[in-house]
ROVEXTOR-892189 format. One record per residue (C-alpha): x, y negated, z; residue number from 1. Coordinates in steps of 0.05 Angstrom, whole numbers. Layout:
# ROVEXTOR-892189
       px       py       pz    nr
        X        Y        Z   NUM
...
This chain:
# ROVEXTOR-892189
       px       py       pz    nr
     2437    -2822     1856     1
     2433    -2760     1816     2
     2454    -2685     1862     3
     2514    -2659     1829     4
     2510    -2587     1785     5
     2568    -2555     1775     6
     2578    -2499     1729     7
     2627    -2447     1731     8
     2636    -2414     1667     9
     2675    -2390     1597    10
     2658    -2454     1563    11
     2717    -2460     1510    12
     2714    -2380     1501    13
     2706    -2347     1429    14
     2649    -2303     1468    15
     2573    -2286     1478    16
     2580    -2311     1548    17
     2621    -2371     1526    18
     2567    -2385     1472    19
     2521    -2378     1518    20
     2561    -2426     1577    21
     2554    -2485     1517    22
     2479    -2481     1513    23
     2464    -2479     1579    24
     2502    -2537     1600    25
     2480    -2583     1543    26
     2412    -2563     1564    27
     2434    -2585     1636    28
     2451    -2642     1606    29
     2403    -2663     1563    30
     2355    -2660     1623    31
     2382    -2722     1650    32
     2369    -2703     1724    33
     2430    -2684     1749    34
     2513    -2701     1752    35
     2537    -2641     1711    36
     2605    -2618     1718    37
     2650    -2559     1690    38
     2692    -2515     1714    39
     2727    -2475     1649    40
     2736    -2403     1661    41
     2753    -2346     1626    42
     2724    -2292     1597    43
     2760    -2233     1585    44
     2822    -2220     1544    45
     2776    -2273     1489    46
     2807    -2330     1465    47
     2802    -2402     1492    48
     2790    -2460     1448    49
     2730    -2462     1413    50
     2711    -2539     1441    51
     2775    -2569     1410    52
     2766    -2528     1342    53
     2699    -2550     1340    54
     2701    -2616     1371    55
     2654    -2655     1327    56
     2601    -2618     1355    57
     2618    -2591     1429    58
     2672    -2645     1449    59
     2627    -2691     1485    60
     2640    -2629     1537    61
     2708    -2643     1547    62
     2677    -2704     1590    63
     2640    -2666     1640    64
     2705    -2614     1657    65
     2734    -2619     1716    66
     2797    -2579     1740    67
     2764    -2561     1814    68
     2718    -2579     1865    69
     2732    -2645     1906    70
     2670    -2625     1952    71
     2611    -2577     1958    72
     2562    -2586     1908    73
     2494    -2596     1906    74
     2472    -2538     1854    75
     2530    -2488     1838    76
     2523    -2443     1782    77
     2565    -2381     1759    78
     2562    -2357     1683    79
     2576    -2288     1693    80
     2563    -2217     1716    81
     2531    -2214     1781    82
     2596    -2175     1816    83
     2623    -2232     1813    84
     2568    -2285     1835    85
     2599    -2328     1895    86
     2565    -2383     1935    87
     2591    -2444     1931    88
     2542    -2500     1928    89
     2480    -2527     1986    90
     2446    -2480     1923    91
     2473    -2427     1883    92
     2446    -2396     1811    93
     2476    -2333     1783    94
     2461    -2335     1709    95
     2472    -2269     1661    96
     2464    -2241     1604    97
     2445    -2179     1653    98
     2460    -2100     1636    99
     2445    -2069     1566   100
     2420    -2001     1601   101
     2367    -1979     1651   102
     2402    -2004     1725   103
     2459    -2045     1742   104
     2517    -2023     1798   105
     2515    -2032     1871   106
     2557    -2090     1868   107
     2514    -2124     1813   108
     2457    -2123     1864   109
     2496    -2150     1918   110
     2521    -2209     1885   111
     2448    -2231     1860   112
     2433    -2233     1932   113
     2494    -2283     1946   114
     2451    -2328     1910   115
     2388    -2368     1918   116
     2372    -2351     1840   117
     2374    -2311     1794   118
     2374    -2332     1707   119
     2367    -2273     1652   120
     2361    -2275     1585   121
     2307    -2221     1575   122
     2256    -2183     1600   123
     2290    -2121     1598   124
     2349    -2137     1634   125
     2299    -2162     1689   126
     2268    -2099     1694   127
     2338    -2064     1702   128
     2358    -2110     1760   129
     2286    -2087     1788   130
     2303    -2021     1778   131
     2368    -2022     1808   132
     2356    -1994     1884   133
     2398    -1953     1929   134
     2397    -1926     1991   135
     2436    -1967     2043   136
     2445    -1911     2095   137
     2427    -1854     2117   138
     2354    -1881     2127   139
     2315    -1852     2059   140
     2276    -1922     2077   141
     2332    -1971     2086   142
     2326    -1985     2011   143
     2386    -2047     1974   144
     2354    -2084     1920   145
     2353    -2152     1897   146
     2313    -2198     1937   147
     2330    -2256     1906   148
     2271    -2294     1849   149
     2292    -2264     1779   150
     2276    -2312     1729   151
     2277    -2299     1645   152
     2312    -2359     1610   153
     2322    -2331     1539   154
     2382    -2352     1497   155
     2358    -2415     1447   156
     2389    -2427     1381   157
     2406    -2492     1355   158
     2359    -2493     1288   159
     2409    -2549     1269   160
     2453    -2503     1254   161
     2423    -2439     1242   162
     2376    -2449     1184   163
     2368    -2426     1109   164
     2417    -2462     1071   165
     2442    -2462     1001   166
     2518    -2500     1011   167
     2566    -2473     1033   168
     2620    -2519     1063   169
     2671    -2455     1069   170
     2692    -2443     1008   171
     2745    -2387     1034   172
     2700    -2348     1068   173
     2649    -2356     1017   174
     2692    -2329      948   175
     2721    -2281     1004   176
     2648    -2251      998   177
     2634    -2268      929   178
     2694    -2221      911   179
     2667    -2154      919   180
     2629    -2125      875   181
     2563    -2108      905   182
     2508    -2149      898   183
     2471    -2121      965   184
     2502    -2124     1029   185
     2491    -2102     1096   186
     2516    -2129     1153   187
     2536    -2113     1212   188
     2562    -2169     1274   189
     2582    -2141     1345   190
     2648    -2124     1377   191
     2671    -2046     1374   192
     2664    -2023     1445   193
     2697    -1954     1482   194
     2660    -1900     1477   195
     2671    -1823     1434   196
     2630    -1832     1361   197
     2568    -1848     1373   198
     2581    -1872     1446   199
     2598    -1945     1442   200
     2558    -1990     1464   201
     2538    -2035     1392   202
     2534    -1957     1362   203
     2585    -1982     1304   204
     2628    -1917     1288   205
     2550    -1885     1276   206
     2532    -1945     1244   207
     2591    -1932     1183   208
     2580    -1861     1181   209
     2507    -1863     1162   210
     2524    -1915     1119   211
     2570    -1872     1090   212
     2511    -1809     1087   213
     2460    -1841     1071   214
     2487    -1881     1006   215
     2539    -1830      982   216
     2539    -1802      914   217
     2474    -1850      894   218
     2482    -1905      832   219
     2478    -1981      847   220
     2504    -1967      925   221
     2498    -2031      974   222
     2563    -2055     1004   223
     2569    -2052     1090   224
     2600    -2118     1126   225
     2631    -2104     1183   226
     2645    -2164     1227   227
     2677    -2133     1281   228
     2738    -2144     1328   229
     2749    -2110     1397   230
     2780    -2154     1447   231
     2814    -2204     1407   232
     2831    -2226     1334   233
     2900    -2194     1337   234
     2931    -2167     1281   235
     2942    -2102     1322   236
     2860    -2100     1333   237
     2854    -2107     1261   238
     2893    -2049     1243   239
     2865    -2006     1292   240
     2787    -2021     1265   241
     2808    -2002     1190   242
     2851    -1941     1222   243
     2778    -1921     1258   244
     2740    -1936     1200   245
     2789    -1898     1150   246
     2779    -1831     1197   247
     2701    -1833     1185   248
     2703    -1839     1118   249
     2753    -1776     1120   250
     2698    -1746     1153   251
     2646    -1754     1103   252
     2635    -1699     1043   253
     2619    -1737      981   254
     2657    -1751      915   255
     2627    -1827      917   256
     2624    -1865      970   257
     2605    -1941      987   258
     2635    -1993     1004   259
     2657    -2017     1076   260
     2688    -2090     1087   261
     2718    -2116     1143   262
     2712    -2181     1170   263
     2758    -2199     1228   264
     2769    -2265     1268   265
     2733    -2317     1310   266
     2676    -2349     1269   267
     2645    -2420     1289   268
     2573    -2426     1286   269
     2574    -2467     1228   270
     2627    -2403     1192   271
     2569    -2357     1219   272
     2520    -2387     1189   273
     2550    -2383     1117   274
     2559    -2318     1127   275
     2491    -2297     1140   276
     2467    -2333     1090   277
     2512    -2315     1034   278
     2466    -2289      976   279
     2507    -2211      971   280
     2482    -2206     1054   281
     2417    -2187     1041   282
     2401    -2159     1110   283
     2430    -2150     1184   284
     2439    -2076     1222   285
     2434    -2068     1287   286
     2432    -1997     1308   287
     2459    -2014     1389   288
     2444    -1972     1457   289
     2429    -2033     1490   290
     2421    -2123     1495   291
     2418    -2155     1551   292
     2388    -2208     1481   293
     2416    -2191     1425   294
     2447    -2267     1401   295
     2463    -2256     1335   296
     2400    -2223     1314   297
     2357    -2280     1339   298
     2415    -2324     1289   299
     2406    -2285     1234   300
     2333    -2286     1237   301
     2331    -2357     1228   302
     2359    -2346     1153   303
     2300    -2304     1141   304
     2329    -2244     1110   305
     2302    -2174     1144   306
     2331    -2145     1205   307
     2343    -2060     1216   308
     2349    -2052     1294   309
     2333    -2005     1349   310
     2270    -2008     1393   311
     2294    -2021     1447   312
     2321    -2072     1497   313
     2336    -2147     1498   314
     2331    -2168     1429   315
     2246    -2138     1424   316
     2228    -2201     1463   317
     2241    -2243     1404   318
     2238    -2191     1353   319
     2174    -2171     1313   320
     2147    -2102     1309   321
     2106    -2116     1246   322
     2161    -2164     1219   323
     2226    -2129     1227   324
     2245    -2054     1212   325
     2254    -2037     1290   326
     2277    -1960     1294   327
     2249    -1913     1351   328
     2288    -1861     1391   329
     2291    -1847     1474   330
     2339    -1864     1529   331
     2386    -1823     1555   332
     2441    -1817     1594   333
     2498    -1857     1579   334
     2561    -1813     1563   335
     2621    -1807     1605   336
     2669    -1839     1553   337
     2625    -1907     1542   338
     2631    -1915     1626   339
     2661    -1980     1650   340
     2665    -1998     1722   341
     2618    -2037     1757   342
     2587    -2050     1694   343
     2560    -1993     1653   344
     2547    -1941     1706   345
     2542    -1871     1698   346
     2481    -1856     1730   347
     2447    -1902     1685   348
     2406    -1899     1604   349
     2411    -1930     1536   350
     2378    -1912     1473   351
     2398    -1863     1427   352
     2368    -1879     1354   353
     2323    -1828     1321   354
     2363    -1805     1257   355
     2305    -1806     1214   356
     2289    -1878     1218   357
     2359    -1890     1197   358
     2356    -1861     1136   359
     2286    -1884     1120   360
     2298    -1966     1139   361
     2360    -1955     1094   362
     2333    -1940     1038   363
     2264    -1981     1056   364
     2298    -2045     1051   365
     2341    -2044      989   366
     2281    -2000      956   367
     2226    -2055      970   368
     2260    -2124      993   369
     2207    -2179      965   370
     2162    -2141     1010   371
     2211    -2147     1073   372
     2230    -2226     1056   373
     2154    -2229     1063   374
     2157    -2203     1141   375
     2229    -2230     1148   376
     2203    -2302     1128   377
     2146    -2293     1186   378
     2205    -2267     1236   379
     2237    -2331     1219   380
     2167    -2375     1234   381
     2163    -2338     1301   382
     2249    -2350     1324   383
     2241    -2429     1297   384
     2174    -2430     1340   385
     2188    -2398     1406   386
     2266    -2383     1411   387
     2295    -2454     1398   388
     2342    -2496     1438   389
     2298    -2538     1453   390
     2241    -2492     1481   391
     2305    -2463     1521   392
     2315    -2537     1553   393
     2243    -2543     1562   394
     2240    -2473     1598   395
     2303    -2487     1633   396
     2265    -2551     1653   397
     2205    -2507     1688   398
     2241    -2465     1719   399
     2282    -2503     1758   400
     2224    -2548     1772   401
     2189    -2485     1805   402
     2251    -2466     1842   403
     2296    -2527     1862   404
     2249    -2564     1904   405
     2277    -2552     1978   406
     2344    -2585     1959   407
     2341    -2650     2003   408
     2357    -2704     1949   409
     2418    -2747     1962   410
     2394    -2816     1976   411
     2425    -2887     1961   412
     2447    -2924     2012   413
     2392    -2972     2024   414
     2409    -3036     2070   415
     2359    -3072     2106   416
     2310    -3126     2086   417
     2335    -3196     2088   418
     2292    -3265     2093   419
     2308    -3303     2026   420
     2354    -3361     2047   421
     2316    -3429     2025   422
     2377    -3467     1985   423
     2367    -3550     1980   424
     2349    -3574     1911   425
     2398    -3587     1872   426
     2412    -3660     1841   427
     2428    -3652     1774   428
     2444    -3720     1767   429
     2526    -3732     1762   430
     2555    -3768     1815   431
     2622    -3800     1821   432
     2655    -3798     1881   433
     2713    -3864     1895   434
């Protein structure tokens, strides 16, 4: 009899953690070992309802979600930051994307130590929750940290899906694309966080603005695409993103400036996949303070088209230095107006972007592409090699095999022997009885 695994988590969410949630548990799955169950949860103000939408692919889930827990389980797991890790289960797994800067909150560190493990999905955001100490009285010595076993389990993309391709089953979202006029795109793909200009998280009001500089007043300008939403796909959200991207382009002193698109809604994987491989995107920007991976650069890498990001955090474990354009800069404090509770603290550090590579990696990319398909087609090699789904389920696989052996195993109930009862031979002759 297989021990029950229960996972708590945004499954059906239009969401990092939700895409995230979906891998993990087909992983669980697909390792045969275990009775996996699902608990749906939310994530967010994001929308629910990606299974049903894209039921052809993720509805075999619907069979494994369950409404509550009948019992305790045997493994519990929580999708979801570490504040809110609870133990549930005989043993209990916190798994996070972790924190984009240098430490994670008090709380963070208390909930990892409500569990019996701890799942990542990079080095760096390991490092932070090693970093992350405070003093727990008076005592200079009494030190809080997690004491818990930290283990890296990177975020594996399905090659099924994200690959080169050359049709396009969206026609929609392809002509939408095909409309504008520039034959060299870049683009960008992260929800627009708070934070003053310059100060959110994914960097994306900076992002538009040296877009804006660095193109303006020059012949044969690339287009930006901005695939962007903040909390939801509302038509509200919407307007507020072109009202924000209308004021920096105010901003800007130039006669001629490019071009900045907006793309707005919930994608599938499939729609994402079109999009980065539409011919006019030629390459993906990704000038953020801080991954705890970095999901859709690992995607788009997979396309093999070249990649402009920072330095620094989450998305370098998978990322090239010789094969992508990655920018350097420092880390400093994070400002006041990007702080959100128990999540991005104040007395913590992201990266700030050095200008200058910017500007150069701009103009680097459109000025010598064949060269950067070259490197971008290696990137590609190194993602299909080592940051698959299936090298997730096989390190999945270690892991737990290193860390879930003191679970007793539930056992069948086995009766006792028996002596085989000796049965007369039968006479297969037919006999009829008067």
């Amino acid at each position: 009899m297989k021990n029950t695994f229960v996972v708590s988590c945004p499954i059906d969410t239009y969401s990092g953690y939700g895409a995230r949630s979906r891998d993990f548990v087909k992983s669980i799955i697909e390792l045969d070992k275990y009775d996996v169950k699902v608990i749906s949860q939310r994530w967010g103000h994001t929308t629910k309802g990606f299974i049903e939408r894209n039921k052809n692919e993720w509805g075999f889930l619907n069979d494994h979600i369950i409404p509550g827990l009948q019992e305790k389980p045997d493994y519990w797991c929580m999708v979801t930051v570490p504040n809110e890790f609870s133990a549930v289960g005989k043993y209990n797994i916190g798994l996070t994307a972790g924190i984009e800067t240098t430490n994670c909150d008090m709380e963070w560190v208390d909930g990892c130590n409500r569990m019996d493990l701890i799942l990542t999905s990079s080095e760096h955001s390991k490092q932070s929750f090693l970093n992350s100490k405070y003093q727990h009285s008076n005592n200079k010595d009494d030190i809080k940290q997690i004491t818990k076993p930290i283990e890296v389990l990177f975020e594996g993309a399905n090659l099924d899906v994200y690959n080169v391709i050359n049709k396009f089953q969206n026609k929609e979202l392809y002509n939408q694309i095909d409309s504008i006029s520039e034959d060299f795109a870049y683009l960008v793909v992260g929800h627009w966080m708070q934070g003053d200009f310059g100060h959110d998280r994914k960097n994306i009001a900076f992002t538009i603005k040296s877009f804006y500089e660095t193109f303006k007043d020059k012949p044969n300008q690339p287009a930006l695409i901005l695939k962007t939403s903040k909390v939801n796909a509302s038509v509200g959200d919407r307007e507020g993103i072109l009202r924000r991207i209308e004021d920096i382009k105010k901003s800007i002193i130039g006669k001629n400036l490019p071009s900045v698109y907006l793309l707005h809604g919930e994608f599938s994987d499939i729609e994402m996949n079109e999009l980065y491989n539409h011919p006019k995107v030629k390459s993906m920007i990704s000038f953020t303070k801080g991954e705890g991976f970095g999901r859709p650069l690992l995607e788009f890498s997979l396309v093999d088209k070249p990649i402009i990001a920072s330095g620094w955090s989450g998305h370098v474990d998978f990322l090239d230095k010789d094969s992508t354009a990655l920018c350097g800069g420092k880390v400093n404090p994070i400002d006041k107006s990007a702080v959100v509770e128990k999540m991005l603290i104040a007395n913590s550090g992201w990266f700030d972007i050095d200008h200058n590579y910017v500007n150069h990696f701009y103009n680097e990319i459109i000025n010598n592409y064949d060269n950067w398909l070259v490197k971008a087609k290696n990137q590609g090699k190194i993602s299909r090699k080592e940051f698959s789904f299936d090298k997730m389920t096989k390190r999945i696989s270690e892991i737990f095999d290193k860390n879930l052996t003191d679970l007793p195993k539930k056992m069948e109930l086995k009766l006792p022997g028996m002596d085989k009862i000796k049965m007369p031979k039968k006479n297969n002759k037919l006999k009829i009885v008067k």
